[in-house]
N, C-alpha and C positions, 0 to 999 in steps of 0.2 A: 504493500500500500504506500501512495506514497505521501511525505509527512505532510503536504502540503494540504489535502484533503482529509477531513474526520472518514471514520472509519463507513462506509453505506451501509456494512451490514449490524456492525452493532452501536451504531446511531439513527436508523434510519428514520427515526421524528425527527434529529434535529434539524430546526431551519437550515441552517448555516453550514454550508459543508465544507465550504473554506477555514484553514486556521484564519485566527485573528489575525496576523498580523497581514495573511496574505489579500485579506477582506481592506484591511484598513490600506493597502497601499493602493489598492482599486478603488476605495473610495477617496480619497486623498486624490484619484486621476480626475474625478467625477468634479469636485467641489472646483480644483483648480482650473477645468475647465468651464464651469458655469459661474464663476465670477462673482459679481454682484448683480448680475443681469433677474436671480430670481432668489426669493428665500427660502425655499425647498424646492426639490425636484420627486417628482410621481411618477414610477415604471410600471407598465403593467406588459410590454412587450415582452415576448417568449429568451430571446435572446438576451436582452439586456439585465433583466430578474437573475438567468445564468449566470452572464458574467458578474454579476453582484453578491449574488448566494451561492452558486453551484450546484443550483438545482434548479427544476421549474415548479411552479404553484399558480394555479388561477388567482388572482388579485392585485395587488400592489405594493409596489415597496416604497414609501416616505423616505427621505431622506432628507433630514436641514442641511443647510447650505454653513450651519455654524460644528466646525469638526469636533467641537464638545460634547454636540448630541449624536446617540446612538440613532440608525437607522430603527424604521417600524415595519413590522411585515403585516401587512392587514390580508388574511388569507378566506379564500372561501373552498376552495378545496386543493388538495385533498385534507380533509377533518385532523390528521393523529398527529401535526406539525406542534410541534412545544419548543419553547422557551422566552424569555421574560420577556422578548420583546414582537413576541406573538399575539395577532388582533383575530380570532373568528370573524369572520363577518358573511351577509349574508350580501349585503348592497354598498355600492360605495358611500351612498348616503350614510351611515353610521361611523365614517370616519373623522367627520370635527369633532362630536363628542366621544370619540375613544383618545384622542388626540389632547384634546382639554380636562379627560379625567385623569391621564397621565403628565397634567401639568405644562405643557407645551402650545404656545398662541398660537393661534390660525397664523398660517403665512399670509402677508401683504401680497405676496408676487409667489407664485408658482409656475415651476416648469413641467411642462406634457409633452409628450413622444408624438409633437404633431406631425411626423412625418411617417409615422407605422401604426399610429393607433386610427380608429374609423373613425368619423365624423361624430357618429354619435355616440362612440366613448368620450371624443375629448367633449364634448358637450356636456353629456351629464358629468362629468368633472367639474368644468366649469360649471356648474350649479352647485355641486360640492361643496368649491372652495369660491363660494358668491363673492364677488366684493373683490376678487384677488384680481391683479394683472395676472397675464400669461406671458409666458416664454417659450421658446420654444428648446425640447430637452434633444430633440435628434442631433444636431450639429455637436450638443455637450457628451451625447456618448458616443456619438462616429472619433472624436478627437480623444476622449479617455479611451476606448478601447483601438486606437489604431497604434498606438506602443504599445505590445507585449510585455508583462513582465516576463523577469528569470522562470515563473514557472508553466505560466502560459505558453512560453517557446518550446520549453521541454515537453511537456502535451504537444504540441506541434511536430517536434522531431520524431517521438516517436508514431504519431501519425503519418509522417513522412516515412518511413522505414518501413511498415507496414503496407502503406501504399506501393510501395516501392518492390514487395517482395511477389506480391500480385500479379504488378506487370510483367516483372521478370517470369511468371509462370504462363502468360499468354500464350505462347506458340504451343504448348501440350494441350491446352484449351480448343485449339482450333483443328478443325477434320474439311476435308476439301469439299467444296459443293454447300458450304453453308453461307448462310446469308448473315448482312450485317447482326440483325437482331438475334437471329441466332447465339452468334459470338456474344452480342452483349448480353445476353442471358448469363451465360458458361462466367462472364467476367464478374456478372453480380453474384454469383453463386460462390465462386470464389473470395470475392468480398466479402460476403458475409460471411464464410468462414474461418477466412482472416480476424472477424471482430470488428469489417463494418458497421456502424449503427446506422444507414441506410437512408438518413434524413438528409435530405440536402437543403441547409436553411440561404436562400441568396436577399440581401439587402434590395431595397428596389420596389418599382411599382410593377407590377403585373410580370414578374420573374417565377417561370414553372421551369422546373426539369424535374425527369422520376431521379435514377441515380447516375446518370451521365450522356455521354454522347456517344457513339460513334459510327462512323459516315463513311462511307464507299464512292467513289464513282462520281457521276454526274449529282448524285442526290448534295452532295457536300457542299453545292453554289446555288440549293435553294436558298431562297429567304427566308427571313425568322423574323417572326415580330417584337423577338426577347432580344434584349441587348446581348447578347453573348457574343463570343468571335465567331463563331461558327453557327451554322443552321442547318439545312437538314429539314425535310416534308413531316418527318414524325410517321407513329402509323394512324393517326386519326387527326384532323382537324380543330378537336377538342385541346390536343397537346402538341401543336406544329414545331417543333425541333428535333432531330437526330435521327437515327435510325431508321430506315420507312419497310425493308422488307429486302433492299435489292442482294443479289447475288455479289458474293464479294469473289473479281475475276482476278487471273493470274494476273502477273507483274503489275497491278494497281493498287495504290497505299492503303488502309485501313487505318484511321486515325481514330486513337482509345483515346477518350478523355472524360475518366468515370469517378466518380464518389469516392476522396480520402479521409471520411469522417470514422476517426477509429477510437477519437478523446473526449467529444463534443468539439474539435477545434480540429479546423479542416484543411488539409491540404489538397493542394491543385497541383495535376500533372499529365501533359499528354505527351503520348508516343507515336510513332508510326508502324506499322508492319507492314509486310508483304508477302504475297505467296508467287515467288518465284524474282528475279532480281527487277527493280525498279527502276522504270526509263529515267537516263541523264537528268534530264530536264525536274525529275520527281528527286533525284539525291542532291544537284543544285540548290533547289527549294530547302531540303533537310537541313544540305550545309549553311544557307544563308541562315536560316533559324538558329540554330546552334550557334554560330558567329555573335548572330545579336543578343543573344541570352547572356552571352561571356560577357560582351561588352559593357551589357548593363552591371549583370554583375560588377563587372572592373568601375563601372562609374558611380555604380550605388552607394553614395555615402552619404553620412550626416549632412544636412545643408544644401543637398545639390538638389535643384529644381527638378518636379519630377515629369513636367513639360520638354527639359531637355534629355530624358531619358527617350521621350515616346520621338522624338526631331531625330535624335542617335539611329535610333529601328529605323524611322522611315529615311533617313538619308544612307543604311547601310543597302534597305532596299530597291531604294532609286541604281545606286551603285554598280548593284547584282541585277541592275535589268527588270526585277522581276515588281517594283512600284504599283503596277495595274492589277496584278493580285495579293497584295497585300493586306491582311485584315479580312480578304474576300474579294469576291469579281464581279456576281451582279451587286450585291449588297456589301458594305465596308463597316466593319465592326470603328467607332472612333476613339479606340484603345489598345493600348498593347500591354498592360500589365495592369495589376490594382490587388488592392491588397484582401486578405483571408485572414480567418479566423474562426469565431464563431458561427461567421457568415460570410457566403462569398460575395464579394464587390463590397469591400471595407475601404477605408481610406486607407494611403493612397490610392492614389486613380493616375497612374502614366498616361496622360490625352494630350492633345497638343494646345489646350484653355485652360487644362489644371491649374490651380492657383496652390496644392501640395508642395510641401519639401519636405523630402525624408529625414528622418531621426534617427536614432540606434532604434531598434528594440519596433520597429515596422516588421512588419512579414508580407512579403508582395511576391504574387504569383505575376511570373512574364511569360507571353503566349504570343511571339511573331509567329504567324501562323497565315499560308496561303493555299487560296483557291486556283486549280490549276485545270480550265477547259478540259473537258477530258480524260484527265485521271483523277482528280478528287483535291482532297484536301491533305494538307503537306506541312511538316513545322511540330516543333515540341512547346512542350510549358514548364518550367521548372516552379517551385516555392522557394525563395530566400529569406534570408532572416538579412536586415540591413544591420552591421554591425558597428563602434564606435572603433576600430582599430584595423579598420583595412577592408576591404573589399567584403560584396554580400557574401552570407554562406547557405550553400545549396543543401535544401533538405531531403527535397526528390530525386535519388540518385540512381533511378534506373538507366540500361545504355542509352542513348544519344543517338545511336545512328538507328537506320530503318533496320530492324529487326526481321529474319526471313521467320515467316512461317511454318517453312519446311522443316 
């Protein structure tokens, strides 16, 4: 177990699964990001409650904006949650007076998750907390939860490793004459064996995937109406991205880029395969990929603009000729990297409008990744951790080049 987490099975009521102090420096990111802008801050998001407690609960988590006071967990379910600073509740309405019986003033100003909670949660909040100004709490935890702590990274590497050991088992995975979805069956099967937890949480407004992608052929330069790099028909119109059914043919790439959630905290990694050797033109593509992955890496440091990361990709891709399918060909993803965790598309965001600069202790997934008429989609993803002493360091370390099938 490790010390950083109370133990799940012989705590499993308690709120809090994080040690204290590992609680206090995530909230310490919380306050320091939201300022003076609000005099508490109100979670009811699946993720953000995580990364606060280390657990989920239907309700909300209070927290003053003064580092004296203890957060409040006002829970409505699940029921057997205990300790002192545990609220039953049934409606959010009974949180000013569970709030003033434990001796604490209504906030003047409160912040809400107006950017993941529904209209009409932050509403009846705002009837909750009548009288308060509002803030808004999404930009205060996209910035507390886009530095990783020391233990959050480690959750990270070892989801990294895990992912990592998967892809490396692809090729025994796959039998000739199967089709894309086929394959991605065999790789989720595998995932979860591994110890995927199967959930793919992405930041965003209308972001679906089941547990990943992967794309053959012509289907890889459909459109997607999800920001992702890549798209792909899907097999129903209900969930238009990745895998549609087609036959994965010889010497054309197979691009994996499936679910590394094995901690609650996720890493990103895609590969290529093939069944039988891949046209010039398709291990080009690879190389160019791989080139610009390094180079970010080499330039990811503290303080560097992460605008001039995503200018770096597209001028190495202008370079290598290959500009027009970059990101994609009928459709252009307008990103090359952005950051994971919890959730995929955390801050940073590699785009060429970012207003990001990296820090130590970011973890950013990079994806120069193109569409290539004809054979498919082409290009790796690595996860980095950006570090205070030198160049990023790579936690996806499956091989790098196109992988045979055979």
């Amino acid at each position: 177990m490790n010390p950083l987490f109370h133990d799940h099975h012989s705590s499993e009521a308690r709120m809090v699964l994080l040690t204290a102090d590992e609680q206090a420096l995530r909230l310490g990111r919380i306050r320091a990001a939201l300022g003076d802008t609000a005099e508490a801050v109100v979670l009811r998001d699946n993720a953000d409650i995580y990364y606060v407690c280390g657990r989920v609960f239907s309700g909300y988590v209070y927290i003053p904006a003064d580092a004296a006071l203890l957060p409040v967990y006002f829970v409505r379910r699940p029921n057997h949650l205990l300790g002192e600073d545990v609220e039953a509740i049934r409606k959010p309405e009974e949180i000013p007076a569970r709030l003033e019986a434990r001796g604490l003033p209504l906030p003047k100003s409160v912040a809400l998750e107006l950017g993941s909670v529904s209209y009409d949660g932050v509403e009846r909040l705002r009837h909750v907390f009548e009288g308060a100004a509002l803030a808004n709490a999404t930009p205060v935890m996209r910035k507390a939860r886009a530095v990783k702590t020391a233990f959050e990274q480690e959750l990270l590497r070892t989801s990294g490793a895990k992912h990592t050991r998967v892809y490396e088992i692809i090729p025994r995975l796959y039998r000739e004459g199967m089709t894309d979805i086929e394959l991605q069956i065999e790789i989720e099967r595998a995932s979860r064996l591994q110890g995927c937890l199967g959930q793919f949480r992405v930041a965003g407004d209308d972001m679906e995937l089941f547990m990943g992608n992967v794309l053959t052929g012509d289907n890889a330069d459909t459109p997607s109406p999800y920001d992702f790099a890549m798209g792909g028909a899907g097999l129903d119109p209900s969930i238009p991205v990745g895998a549609n059914g087609s036959l994965i043919e010889p010497h054309k790439p197979v691009m994996v880029d499936v679910n590394g959630n094995y901690t609650g905290y996720m890493t990103d990694m895609t590969r290529c395969y093939s069944d039988g050797e891949p046209d010039a033109r398709v291990r080009k593509a690879n190389e160019c990929s791989r080139a610009i992955c390094a180079a970010i890496a080499e330039a990811g440091r503290p303080g560097t603009e992460a605008k001039a990361l995503y200018d770096l990709a597209e001028t190495m891709a202008r370079e290598a000729g290959l500009k027009e399918y970059f990101m994609g060909c009928r459709s252009h993803a307008g990103f090359v990297g952005h950051g994971v965790g919890i959730e995929v598309n955390e801050a940073p965001v590699l785009a060429p409008r970012s207003r990001d600069v990296l820090e130590a202790g970011n973890v950013i997934a990079v994806e120069p990744k193109f569409v290539l008429p004809g054979y498919g989609a082409v290009g790796i993803e690595n996860t980095y951790i950006v570090r205070a002493d030198g160049a990023m360091e790579r936690i996806t370390c499956a091989p790098e080049d196109i992988v045979s099938l055979k």
